[in-house]
KOLFI-319711 format. One line per field, with one value per residue: residue number from 1; x, y, z of N, C-alpha, C in turn. Coordinates in pm, whole numbers. Atoms other than C-alpha are relative to their C-alpha. Example, Ala and Ser with C-alpha at 12.3 -4.5 7.8 and 13.67 -1.06 7.14 Angstrom:
# residues 2
i: c(1|2)
n.X: c(89|-82)
n.Y: c(-119|-119)
n.Z: c(0|-6)
ca.X: c(1230|1367)
ca.Y: c(-450|-106)
ca.Z: c(780|714)
c.X: c(90|-77)
c.Y: c(120|109)
c.Z: c(0|73)
# end
This chain:
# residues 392
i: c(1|2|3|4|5|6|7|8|9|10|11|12|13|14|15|16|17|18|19|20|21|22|23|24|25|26|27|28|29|30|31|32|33|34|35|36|37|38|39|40|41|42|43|44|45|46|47|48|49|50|51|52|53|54|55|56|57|58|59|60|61|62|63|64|65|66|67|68|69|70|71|72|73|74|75|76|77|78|79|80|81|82|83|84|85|86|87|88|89|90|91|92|93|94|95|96|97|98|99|100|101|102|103|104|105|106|107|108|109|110|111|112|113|114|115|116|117|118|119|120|121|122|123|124|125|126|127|128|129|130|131|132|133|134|135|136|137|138|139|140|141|142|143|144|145|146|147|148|149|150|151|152|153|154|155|156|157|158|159|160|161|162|163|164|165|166|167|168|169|170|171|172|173|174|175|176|177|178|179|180|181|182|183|184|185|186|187|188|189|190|191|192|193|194|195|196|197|198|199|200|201|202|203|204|205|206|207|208|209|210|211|212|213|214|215|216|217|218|219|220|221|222|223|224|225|226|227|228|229|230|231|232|233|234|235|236|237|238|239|240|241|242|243|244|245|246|247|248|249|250|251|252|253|254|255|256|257|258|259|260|261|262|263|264|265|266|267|268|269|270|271|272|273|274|275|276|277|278|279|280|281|282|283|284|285|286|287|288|289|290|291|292|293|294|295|296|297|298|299|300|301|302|303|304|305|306|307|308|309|310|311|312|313|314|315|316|317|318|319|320|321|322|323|324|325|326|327|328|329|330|331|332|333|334|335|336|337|338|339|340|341|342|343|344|345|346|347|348|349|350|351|352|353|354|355|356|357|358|359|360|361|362|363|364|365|366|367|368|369|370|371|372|373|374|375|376|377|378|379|380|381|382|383|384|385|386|387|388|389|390|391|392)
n.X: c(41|48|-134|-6|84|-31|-154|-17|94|-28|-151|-9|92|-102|-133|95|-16|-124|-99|61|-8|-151|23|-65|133|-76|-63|-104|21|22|-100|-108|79|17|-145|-45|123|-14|-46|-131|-98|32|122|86|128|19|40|112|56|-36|67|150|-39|81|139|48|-42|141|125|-5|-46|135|95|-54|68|178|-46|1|146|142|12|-28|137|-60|14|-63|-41|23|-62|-116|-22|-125|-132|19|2|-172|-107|-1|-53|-88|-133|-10|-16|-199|-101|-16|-102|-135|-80|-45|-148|-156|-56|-142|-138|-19|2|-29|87|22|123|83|-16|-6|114|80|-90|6|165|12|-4|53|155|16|39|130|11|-76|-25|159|54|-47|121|133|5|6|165|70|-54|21|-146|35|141|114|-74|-10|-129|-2|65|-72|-57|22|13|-121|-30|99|-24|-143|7|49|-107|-108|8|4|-181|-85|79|-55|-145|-30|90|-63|-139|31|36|111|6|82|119|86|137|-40|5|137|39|-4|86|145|6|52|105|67|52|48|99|50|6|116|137|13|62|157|61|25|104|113|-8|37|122|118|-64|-88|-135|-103|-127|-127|29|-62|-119|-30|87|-97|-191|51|-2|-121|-42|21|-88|-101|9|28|-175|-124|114|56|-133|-59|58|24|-58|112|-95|69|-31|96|123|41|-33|125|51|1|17|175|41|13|42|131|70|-103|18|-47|-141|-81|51|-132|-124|-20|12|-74|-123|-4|-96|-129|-75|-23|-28|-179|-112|-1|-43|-112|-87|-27|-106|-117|10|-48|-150|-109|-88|-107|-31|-24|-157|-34|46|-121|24|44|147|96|-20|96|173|28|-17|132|37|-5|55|137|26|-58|71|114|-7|-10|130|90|24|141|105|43|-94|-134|-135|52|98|-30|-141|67|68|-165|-62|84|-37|-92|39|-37|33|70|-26|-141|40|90|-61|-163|-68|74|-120|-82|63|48|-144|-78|-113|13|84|-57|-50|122|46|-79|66|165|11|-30|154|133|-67|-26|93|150|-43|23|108|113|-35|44|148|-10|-103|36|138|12|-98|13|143|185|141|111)
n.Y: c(139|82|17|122|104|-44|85|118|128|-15|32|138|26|11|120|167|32|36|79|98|36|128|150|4|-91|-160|-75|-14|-117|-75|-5|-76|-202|-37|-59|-65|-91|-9|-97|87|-51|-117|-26|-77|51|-62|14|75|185|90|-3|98|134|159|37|61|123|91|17|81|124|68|4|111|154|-5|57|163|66|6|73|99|106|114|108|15|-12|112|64|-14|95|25|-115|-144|3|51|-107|-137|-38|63|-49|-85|53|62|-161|-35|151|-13|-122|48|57|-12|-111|-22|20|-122|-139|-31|-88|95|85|-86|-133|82|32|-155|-16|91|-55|-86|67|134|-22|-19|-154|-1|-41|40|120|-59|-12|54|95|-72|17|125|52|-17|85|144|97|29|43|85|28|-135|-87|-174|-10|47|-57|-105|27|50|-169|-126|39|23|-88|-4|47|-41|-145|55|47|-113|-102|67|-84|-162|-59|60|-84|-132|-20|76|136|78|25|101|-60|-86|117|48|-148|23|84|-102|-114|34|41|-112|-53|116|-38|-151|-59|72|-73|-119|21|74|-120|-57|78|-25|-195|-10|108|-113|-126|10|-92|22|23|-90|-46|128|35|-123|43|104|-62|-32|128|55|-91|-26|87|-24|-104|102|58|-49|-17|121|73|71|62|95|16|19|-38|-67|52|137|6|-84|114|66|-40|-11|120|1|-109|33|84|11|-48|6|-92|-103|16|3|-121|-106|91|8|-109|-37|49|-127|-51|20|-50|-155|59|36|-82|-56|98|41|-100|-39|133|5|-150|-25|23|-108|6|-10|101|98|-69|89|104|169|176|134|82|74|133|46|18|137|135|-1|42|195|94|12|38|124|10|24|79|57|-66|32|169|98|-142|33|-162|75|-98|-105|-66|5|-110|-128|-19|-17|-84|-123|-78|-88|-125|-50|-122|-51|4|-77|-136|-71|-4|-61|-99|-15|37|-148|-151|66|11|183|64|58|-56|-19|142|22|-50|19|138|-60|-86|54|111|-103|17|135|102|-37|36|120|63|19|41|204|0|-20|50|137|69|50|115|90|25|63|-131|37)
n.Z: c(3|172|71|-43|26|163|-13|0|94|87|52|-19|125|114|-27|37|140|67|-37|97|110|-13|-71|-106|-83|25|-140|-26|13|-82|-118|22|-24|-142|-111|97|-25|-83|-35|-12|87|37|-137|66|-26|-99|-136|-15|101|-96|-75|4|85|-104|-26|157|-2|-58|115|123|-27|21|89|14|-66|63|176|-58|-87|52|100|-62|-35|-134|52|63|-159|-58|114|-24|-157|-108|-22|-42|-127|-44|37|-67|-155|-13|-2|-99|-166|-6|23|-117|-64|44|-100|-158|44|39|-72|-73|65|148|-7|-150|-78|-106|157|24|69|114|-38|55|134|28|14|128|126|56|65|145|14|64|92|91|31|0|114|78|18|40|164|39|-3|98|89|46|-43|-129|-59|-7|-167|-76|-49|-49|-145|-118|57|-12|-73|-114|10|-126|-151|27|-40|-134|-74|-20|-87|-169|-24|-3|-129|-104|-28|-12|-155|-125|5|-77|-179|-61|-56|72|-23|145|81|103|157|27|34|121|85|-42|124|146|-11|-18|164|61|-61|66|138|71|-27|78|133|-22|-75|38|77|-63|68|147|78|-24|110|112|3|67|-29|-28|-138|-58|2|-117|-154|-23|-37|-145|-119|7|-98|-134|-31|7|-164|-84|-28|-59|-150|-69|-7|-185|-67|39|161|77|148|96|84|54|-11|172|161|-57|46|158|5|-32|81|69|-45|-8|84|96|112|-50|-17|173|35|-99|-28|97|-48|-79|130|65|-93|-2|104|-52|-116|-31|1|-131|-105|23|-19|-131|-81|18|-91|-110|-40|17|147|-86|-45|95|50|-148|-16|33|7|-107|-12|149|-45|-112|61|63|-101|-83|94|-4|-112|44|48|-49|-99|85|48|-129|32|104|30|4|45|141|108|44|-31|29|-90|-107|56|32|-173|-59|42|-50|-158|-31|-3|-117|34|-79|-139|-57|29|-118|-138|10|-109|-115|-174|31|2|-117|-42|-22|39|107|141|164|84|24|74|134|53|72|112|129|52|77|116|33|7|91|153|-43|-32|71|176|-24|34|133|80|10|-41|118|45|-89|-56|135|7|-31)
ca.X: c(-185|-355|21|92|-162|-109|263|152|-82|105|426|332|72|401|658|417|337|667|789|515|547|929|708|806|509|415|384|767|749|521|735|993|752|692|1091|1169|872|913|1061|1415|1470|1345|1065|794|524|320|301|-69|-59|189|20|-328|-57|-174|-546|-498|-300|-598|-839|-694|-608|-1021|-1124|-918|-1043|-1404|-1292|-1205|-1524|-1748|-1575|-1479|-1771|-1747|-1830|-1496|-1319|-1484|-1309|-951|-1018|-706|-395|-586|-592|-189|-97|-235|-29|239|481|464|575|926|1016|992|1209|1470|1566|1558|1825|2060|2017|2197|2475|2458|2377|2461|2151|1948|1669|1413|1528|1571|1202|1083|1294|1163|766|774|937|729|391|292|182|-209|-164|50|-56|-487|-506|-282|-522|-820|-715|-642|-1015|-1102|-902|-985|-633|-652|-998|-1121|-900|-972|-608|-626|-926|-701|-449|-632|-783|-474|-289|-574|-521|-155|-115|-368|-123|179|57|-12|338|505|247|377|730|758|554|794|1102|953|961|653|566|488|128|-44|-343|-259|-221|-588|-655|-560|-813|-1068|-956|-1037|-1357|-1498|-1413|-1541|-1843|-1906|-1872|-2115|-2401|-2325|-2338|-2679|-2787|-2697|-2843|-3148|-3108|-3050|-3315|-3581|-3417|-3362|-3066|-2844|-2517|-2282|-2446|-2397|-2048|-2039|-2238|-1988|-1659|-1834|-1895|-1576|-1410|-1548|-1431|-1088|-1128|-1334|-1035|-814|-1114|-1157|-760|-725|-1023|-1062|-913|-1109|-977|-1111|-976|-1145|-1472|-1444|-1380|-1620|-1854|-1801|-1793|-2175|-2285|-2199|-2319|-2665|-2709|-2493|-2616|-2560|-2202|-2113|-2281|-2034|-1737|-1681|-1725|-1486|-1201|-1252|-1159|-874|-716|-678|-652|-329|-118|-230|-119|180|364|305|437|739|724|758|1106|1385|1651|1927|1852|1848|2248|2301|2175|2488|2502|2435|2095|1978|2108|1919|1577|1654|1721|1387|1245|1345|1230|879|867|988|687|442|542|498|90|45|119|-123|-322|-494|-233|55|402|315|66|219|549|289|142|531|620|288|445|711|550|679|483|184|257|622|531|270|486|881|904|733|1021|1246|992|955|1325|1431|1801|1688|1454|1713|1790|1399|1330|1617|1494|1117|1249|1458|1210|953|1205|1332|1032|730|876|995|735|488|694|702|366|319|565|413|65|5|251|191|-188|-498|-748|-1070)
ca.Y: c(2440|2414|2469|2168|1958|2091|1954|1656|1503|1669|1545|1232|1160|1240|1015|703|705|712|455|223|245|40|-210|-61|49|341|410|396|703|851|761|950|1282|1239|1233|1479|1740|1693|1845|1642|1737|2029|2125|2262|2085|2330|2300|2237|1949|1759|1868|1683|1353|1113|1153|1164|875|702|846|655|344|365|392|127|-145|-56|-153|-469|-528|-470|-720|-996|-1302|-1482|-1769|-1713|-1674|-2018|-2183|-2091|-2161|-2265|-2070|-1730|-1769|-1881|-1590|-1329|-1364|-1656|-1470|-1170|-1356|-1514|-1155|-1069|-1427|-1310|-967|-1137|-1358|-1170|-796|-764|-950|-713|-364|-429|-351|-570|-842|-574|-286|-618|-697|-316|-301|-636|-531|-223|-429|-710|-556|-577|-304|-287|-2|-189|-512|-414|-258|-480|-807|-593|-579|-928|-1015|-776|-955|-1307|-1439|-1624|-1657|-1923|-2021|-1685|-1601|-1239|-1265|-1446|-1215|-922|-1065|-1179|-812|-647|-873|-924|-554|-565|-804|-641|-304|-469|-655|-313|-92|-381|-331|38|45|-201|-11|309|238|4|-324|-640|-710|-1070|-872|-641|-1000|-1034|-681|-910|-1158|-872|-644|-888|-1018|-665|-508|-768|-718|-354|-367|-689|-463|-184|-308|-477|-162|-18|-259|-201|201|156|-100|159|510|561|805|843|639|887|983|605|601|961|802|469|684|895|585|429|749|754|381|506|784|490|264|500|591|202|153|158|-23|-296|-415|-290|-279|-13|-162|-502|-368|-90|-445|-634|-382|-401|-763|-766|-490|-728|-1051|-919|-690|-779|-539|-247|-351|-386|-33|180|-84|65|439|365|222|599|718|547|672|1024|819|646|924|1114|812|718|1088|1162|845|925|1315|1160|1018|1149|1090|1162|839|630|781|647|337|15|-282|-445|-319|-415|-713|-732|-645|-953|-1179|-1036|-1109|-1463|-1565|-1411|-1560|-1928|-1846|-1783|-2073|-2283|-2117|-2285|-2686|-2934|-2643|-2678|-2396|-2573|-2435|-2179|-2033|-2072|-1862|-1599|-1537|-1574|-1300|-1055|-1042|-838|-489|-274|105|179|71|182|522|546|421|460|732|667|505|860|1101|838|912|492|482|265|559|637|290|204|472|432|47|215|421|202|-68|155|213|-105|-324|-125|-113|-444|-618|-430|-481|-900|-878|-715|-939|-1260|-1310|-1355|-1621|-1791|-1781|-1929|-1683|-1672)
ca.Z: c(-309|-680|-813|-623|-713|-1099|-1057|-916|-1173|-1452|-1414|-1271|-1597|-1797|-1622|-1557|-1908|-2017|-1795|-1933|-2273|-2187|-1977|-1670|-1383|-1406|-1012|-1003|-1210|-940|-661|-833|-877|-531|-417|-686|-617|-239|33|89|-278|-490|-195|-483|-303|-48|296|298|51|311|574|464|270|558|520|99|123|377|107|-193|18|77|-289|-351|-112|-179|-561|-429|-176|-469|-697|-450|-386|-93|-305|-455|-74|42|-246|-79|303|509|301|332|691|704|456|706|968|880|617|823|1124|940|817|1136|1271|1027|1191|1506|1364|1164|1266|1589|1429|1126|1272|1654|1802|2067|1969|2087|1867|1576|1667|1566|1276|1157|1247|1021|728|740|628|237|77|18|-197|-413|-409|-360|-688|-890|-767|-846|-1225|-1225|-1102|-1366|-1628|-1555|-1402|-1117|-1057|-1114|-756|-640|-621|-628|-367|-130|-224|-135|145|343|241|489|783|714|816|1123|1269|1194|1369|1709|1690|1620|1907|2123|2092|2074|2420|2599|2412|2539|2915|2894|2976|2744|2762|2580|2562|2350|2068|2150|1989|1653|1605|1793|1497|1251|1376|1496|1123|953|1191|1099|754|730|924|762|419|503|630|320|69|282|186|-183|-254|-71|-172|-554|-579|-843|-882|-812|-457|-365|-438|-205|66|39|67|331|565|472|608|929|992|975|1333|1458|1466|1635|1909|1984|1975|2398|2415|2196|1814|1526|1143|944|652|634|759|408|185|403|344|-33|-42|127|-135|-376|-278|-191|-481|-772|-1037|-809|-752|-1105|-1163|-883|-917|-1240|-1096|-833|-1141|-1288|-937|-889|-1192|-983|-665|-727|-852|-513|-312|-479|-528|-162|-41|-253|-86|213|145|265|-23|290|423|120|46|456|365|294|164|481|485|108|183|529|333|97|384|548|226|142|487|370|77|261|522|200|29|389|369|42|110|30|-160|-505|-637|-875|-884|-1105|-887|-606|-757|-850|-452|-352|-582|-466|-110|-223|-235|45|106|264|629|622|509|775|1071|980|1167|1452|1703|1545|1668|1983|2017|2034|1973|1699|1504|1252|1169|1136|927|687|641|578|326|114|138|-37|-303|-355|-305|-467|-783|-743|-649|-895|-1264|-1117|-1082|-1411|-1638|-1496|-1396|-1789|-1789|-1473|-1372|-1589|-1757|-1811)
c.X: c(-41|131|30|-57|19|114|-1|-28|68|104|23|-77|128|91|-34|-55|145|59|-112|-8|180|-26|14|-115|-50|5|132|9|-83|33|101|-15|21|154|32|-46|0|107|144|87|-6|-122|-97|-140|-83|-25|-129|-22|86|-35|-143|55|-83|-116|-27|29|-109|-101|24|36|-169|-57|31|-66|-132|-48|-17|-83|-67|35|102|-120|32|-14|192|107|-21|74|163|-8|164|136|-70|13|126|45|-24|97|218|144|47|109|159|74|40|128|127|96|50|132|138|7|64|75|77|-5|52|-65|-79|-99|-133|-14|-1|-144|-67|27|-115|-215|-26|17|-93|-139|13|-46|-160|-7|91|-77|-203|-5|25|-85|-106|-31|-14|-165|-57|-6|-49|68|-37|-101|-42|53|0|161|28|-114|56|145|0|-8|133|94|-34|60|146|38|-86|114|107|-20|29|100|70|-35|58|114|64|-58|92|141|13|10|-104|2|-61|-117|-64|-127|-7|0|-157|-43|-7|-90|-119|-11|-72|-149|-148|-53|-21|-155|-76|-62|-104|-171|-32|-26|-143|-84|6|-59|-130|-34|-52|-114|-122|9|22|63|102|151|105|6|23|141|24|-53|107|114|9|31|130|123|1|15|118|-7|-50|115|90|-102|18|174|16|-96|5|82|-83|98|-92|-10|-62|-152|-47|-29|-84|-148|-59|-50|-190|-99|-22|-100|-146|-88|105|24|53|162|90|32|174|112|103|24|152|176|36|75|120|129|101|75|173|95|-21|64|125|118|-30|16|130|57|60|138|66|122|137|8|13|170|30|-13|107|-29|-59|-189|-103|13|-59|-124|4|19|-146|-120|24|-60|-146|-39|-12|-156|-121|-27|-64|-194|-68|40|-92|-99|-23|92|139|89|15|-34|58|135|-108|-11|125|-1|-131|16|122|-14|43|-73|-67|44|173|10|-90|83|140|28|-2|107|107|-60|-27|143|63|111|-37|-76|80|6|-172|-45|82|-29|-124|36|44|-63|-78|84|49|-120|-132|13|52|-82|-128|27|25|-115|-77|39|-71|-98|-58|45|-42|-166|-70|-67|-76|-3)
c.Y: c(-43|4|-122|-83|-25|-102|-114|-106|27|-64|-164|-114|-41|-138|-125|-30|-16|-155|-139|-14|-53|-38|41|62|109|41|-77|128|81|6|94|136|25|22|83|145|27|52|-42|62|152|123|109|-31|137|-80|-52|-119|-111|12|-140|-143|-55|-13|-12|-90|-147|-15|-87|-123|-57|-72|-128|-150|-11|-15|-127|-78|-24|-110|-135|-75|-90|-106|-20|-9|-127|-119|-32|-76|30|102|166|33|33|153|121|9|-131|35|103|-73|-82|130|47|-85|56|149|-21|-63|9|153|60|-2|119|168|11|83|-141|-55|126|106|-106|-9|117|46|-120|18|80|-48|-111|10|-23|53|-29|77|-62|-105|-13|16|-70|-150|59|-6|-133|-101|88|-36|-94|-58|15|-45|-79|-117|107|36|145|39|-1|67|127|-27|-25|151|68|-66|17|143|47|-81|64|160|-41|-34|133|59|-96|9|145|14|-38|58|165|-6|-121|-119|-126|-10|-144|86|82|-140|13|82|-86|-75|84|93|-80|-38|113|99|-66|0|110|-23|-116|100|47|25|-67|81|73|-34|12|127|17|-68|116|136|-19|150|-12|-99|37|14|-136|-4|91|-53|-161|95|58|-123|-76|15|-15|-151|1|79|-89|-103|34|33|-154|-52|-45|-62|-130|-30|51|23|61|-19|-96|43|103|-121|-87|63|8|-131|-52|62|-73|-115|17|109|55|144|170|12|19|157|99|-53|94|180|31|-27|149|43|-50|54|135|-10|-76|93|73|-79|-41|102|4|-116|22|128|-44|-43|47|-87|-59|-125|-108|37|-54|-154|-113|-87|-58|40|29|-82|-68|12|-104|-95|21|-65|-145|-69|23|-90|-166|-9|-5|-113|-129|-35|-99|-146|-61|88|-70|93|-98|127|135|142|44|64|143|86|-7|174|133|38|83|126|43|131|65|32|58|125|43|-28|-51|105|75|-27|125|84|-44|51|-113|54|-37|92|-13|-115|-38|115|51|-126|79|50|-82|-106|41|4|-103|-116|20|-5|-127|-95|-14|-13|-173|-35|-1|-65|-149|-15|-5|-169|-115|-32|-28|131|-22|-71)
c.Z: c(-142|-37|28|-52|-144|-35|9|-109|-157|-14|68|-71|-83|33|27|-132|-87|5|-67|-141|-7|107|171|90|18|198|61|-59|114|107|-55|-16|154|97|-65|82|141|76|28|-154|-48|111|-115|33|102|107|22|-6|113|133|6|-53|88|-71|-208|7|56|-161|-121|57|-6|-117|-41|23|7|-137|24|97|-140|-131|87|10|88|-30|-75|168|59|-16|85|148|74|-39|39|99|-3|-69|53|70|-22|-109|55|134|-49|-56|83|94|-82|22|77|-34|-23|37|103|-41|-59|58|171|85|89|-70|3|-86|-194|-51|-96|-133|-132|-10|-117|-114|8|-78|-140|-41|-69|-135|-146|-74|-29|-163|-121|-15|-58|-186|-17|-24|-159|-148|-3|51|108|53|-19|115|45|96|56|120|120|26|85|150|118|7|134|102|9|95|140|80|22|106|110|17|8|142|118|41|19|103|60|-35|54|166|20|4|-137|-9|-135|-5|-73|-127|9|-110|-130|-43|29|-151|-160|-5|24|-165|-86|44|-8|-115|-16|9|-89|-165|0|18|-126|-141|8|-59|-148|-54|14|-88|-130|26|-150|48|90|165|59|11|124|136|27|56|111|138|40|104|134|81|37|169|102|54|100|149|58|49|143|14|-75|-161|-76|-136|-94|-113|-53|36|-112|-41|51|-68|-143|-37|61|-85|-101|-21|44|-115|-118|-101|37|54|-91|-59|42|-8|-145|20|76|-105|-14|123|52|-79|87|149|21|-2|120|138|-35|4|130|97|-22|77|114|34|3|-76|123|31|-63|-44|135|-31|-87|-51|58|28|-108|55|133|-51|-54|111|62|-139|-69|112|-60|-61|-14|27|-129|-74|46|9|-85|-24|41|-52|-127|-101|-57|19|-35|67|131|-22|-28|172|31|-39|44|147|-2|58|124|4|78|176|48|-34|124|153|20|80|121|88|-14|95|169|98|46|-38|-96|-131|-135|-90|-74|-94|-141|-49|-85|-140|-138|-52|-107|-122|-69|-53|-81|-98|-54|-77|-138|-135|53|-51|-135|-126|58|65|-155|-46|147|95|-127|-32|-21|-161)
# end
């Protein structure tokens, strides 16, 4: 396992530095450690280390969005209002309309198997798109319309929705039955983790103000808690919605807002850990691709991701009329729904292992998505939020 780990950070230090000094992201270089290094190609990774990917992958999606609790202000969130709402759930929901549309046609499969296809692609990638707002707040761009807030914010939910749409279809393509209650699970998920993380940060404002502790042990006692949000989630799944996700960045977002100075302090802690945090999240995302199915993968379905992708970017556009955001702006927030990663890495190869007829197809979309769209998405990003957002 240390060989592994050695490999990872060494050769994914080297090749993300490279690829940025010619402008280019560097986690596209660590997607490329990670298909390189992994088991599809050279297989030098150990067994262990992909054994535990999931829960590193969780762990750096945490440090992440507890980056972005502690430097979000709900004063800056109030500001936005009505599109943050629309961009959780409404370009999600035409990515999805445009499978239905043209995939039968195109792959000759039914609208239900279009539907599942169309769920998995429609998410946006937190890890992509999370840390890249996060700089921006720390830059200056954007904020003073809390773009990258609303940004971040819509990301989290964006992804609670799309799960339930998917868990819905893969039940009734499995044998099971539709169910509307199962949609409820989505506004329960948002209102429940949102509900946690306000306590719980209140609870722990309460802590630090009493306790003095070092820094460091705060950040350990945040990541801790964070953690155990995540098992909660999956415990409450048959009973009720909960999003582990927004109740971490909730959490953060309360931390800040009732005790600034101590936000500033660890916000700056958790930056350092990211450094270590991305390349662990980005090579074993790329690990988990299999190469085989990107060499399967046609014309017809690039060309079906950009069609799922123009409808997004229609449906994001749709979000932001009658808004205070000029064209500009409103081309920026287009272009941050590209990212593709997290969520099709975590559940690509779920209707495969479900045995749908449709797995293979759904988890050759997942894959080239991820390749296509993360890199993408994050040299756009990169190359024009200078040029097209305000700074400070």
């Amino acid at each position: 396992m240390l060989l592994s780990i050695a490999l990872i950070f060494l050769c994914a230090l080297m090749l993300s530095g490279i690829l940025v000094r010619f402008k280019i992201p560097g986690l596209i270089g660590m997607l490329i450690v990670g298909i390189v290094l992994g088991p599809f190609v050279l297989d030098l990774l150990d067994d262990s280390i992909l054994t535990v990917s999931g829960d590193l992958r969780t762990l750096a999606l945490i440090i992440i969005l507890l980056k972005a609790g502690l430097s979000m202000d709900l004063s800056d969130l109030k500001k936005v209002g009505r599109p943050a709402i629309l961009m959780s759930f409404v370009p999600a929901s035409f990515e999805i309309i445009a499978f239905l549309i043209f995939a039968p046609a195109l792959f000759q499969i039914t609208y239900l198997e279009a539907g599942i296809i169309g769920a998995v692609m429609s998410a946006v990638s937190p890890a992509v798109v999370v840390p890249k707002m996060s700089r921006l707040i720390d830059e200056g761009y954007g904020t003073d319309k809390a773009i990258p807030q609303m940004i971040i914010a819509g990301a989290s939910v964006d992804d609670v929705f799309v799960i339930v749409i998917f868990t819905s279809l893969v039940t009734m393509a499995s044998g099971g039955s539709f169910s509307l209650i199962e949609f409820t699970k989505i506004p329960l998920s948002v209102i429940l983790g949102l509900a946690v993380g306000i306590i719980m940060g209140i609870l722990l404002v309460w802590f630090f103000k009493k306790y003095h502790m070092r820094d460091t042990v705060k950040v350990l006692i945040l990541i801790s808690i964070s953690i155990l949000f995540m098992p909660l989630e999956k415990l409450l799944s048959d009973i009720t919605g909960f999003s582990g996700l927004l109740a971490i960045m909730s959490m953060g977002i309360v931390i800040l807002n009732r005790y600034a100075i101590l936000a500033k302090r660890i916000s700056g802690k958790f930056s350092k850990l990211w450094v270590a945090a991305e390349i662990a999240l980005f090579v074993l995302v790329g690990s988990a691709v299999n190469i085989s199915y990107v060499l399967k993968a046609g014309f017809i379905t690039v060309l079906m991701i950009f069609i799922g992708l123009a409808f997004r970017l229609l449906g994001t556009y749709i979000s932001l009329i009658k808004t205070q955001f000029n064209q500009k702006e409103r081309l920026f927030i287009m272009l941050s729904q590209i990212p593709k990663a997290t969520v099709q890495a975590a559940i690509g190869a779920i209707p495969l292992s479900l045995g749908l007829a449709c797995g293979d197809l759904v988890l050759t979309f997942a894959v080239v998505s991820i390749l296509i769209t993360a890199p993408l998405g994050a040299f756009l990003i990169d190359i024009t939020y200078k040029k097209l957002l305000k700074g400070r």
